[in-house]
N, C-alpha and C positions, 0 to 999 in steps of 0.2 A: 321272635321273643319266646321265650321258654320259661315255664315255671320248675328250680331246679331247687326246692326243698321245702319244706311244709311242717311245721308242729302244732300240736293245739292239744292244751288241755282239757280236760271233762271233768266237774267235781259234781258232789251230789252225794247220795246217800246209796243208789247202788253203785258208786264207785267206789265205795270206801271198804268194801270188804274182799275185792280181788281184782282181777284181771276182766273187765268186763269187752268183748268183740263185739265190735259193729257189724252191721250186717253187708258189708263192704265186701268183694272177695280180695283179699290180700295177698291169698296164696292158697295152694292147697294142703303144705304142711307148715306146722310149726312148732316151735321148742320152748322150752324155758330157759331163761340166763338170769346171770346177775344183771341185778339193778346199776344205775346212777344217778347223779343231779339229786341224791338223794334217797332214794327209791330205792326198796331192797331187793325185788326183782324184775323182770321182763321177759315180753314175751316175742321172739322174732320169727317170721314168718320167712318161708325161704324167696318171695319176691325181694327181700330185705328192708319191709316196715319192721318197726322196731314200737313197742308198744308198754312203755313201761307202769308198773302199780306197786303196792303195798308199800305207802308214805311211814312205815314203822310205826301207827298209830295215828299218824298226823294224816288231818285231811288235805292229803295231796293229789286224790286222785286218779286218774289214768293220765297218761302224756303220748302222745302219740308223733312217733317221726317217720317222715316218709325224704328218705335222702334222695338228690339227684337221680339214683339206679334204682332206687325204689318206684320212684315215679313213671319213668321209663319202662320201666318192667311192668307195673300196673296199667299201663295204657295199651301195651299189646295184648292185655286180658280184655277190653273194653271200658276203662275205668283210666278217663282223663282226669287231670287236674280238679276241670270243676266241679266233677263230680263227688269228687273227696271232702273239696271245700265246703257244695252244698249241705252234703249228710254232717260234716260237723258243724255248720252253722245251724244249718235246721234242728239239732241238738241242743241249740245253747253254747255250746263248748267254746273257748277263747281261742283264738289264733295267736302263738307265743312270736312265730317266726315264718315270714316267706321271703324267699330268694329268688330273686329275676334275672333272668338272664339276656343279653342282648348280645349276638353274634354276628363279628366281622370277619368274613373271610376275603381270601385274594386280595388283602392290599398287604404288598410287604415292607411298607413303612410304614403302617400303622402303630406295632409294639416299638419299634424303636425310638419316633416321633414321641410316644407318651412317655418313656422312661425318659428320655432327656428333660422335658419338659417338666416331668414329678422333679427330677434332679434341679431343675430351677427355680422349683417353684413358681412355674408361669400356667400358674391354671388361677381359678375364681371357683365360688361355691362354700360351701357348709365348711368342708375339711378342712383343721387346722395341722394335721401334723401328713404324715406321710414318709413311707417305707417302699425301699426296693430290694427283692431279696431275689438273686439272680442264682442258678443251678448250672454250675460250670461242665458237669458230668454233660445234661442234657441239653443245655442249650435253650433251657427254657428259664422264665422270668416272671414274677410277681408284683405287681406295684398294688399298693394297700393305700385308699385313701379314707383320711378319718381313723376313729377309735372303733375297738371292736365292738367295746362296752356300750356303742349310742344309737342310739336308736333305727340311723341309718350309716352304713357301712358299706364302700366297694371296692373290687378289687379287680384287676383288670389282671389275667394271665393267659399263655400260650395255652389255648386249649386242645389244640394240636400235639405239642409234644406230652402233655400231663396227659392226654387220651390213648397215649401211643398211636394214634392215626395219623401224626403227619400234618402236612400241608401247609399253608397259611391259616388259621386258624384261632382268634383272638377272643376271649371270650370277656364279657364286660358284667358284674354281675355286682348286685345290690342285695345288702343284707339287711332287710328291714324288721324291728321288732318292736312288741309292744305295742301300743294303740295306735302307731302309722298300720303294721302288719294289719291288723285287725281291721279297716278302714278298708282296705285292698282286699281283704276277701270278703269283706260286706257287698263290696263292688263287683268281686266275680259271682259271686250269691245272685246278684242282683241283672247285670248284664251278663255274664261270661267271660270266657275269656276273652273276646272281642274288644273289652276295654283297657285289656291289660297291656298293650303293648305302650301307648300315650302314657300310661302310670309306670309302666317302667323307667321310658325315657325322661322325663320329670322326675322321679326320683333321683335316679344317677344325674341328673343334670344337676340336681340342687345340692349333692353334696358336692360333686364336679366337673369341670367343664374347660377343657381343653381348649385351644386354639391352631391343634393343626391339624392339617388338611384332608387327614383320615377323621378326626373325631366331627370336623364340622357338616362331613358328610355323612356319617352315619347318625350324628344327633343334632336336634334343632335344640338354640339357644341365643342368647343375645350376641354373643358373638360376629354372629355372620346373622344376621334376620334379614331371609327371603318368606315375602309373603306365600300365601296359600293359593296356588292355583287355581283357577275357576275350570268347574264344569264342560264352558263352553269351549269349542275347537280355538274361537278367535280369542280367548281371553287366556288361553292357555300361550297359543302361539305370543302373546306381545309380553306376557309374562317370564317365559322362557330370552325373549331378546330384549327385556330390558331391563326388570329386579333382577333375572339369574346370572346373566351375562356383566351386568355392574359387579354385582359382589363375587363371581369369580376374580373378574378384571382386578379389583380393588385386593382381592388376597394375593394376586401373585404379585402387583405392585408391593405390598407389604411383606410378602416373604417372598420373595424372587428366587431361593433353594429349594422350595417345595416340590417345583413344576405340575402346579395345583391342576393348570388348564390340559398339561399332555395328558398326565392320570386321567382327567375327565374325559377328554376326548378317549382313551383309551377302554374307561369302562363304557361309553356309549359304544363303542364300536362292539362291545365282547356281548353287551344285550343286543345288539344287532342283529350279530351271529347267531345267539342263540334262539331268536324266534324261528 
């Protein structure tokens, strides 16, 4: 799980007269640009925070966005996610918008499996409408579930071909704003990130929730409920040969195309390997 975007306002009275920089390092140059969202100018830093102010009179503040590459680029300075979060919640400042990310790689029926699926409408959750917008040049695909406008939003695309890197590579990502967002980094304020990966997958699950045999394994939901393994050696072992082993069993009875059990057996074998 990945945190892959961040904004949060700061209003106040010394925001209201310019560009006011946290004491965050952002970067070690930056410039001035035009403003938007209102704002008549900004100020971006060559990590690529973008830091916009002067509301034309109106108390709007500072806004501050840290994109996908920005955050990335911030944390090879020493400067994770929640460390951004903390200095602007310990501010006061609102959180407008965070973006979560959750990554499947090596299954190559995963994207396929869900764009059929968006096309059928056989998914469950929040979202009522849904789009697929496929890119004939690269080969790669978008499925949009939900409105962008609401409060929670995701979209499932080829992260691989949109990264130029290739691969299997699927990326599943939740746009949450407004006082869910704010909620989620009251919790990374609070735990870390450490909390945020269960808040991810609950999100995404609640506006949707697929039924095939890549989504059931990479997210828990009513779908498929296999209990939580216990601690011990033996409660793990009878767990594994009897909730895991049933609701496999009972998916590939249900979708006998999937070949849910060889996939399984095949990625046990590739962690096998890889210890």
């Amino acid at each position: 799980m990945s945190v892959d975007y961040l904004a949060f306002t700061a209003k106040g009275k010394a925001h209201k007269a310019g560009f006011v920089p946290p004491p965050i390092t952002f970067g070690q140059t930056w410039k001035q640009d035009v403003g938007r969202f209102g704002y008549k100018q900004s100020a971006k830093y060559d990590s690529g925070v973008v830091v916009l102010y002067d509301g034309g009179g109106q108390d709007m503040g500072n806004h501050y966005i840290y994109s996908g590459q920005a955050i990335t680029n911030l944390m090879t300075t020493g400067t994770p996610p929640d460390k951004i979060v903390a200095w602007h919640m310990g501010k006061g400042h609102v959180c407008k918008r965070i973006d979560l990310a959750v990554d499947v790689k090596d299954d190559e029926y995963f994207m396929e499996d869900v764009k059929n699926a968006a096309r059928q409408g056989a998914y469950s959750g929040s979202a009522r409408s849904t789009s697929l917008i496929e890119d004939v040049k690269t080969g790669g695909a978008t499925v949009y579930m939900g409105k962008r406008t609401s409060p929670k939003f995701v979209r499932i695309y080829d992260k691989g071909v949109e990264s130029g890197q290739g691969g299997l590579w699927v990326r599943v990502e939740a746009e949450v704003k407004g006082l869910v967002a704010h909620g989620i980094c009251k919790a990374i304020e609070t735990n870390g990130l450490v909390s945020v990966s269960s808040v991810a997958q609950s999100v995404i699950c609640d506006v949707c929730q697929f039924k095939t045999a890549g989504w059931l394994l990479a997210f828990s939901g009513d779908a498929l409920p296999i209990a939580r393994p216990q601690f011990r050696e033996a409660d793990t072992e009878a767990w594994l040969l009897s909730t895991c082993a049933r609701s496999l069993a009972r998916y590939e009875l249900e979708n006998p195309d999937s070949k849910i059990i060889e996939r399984f057996m095949l990625a046990v074998e590739t962690l096998l390997f890889d210890q």
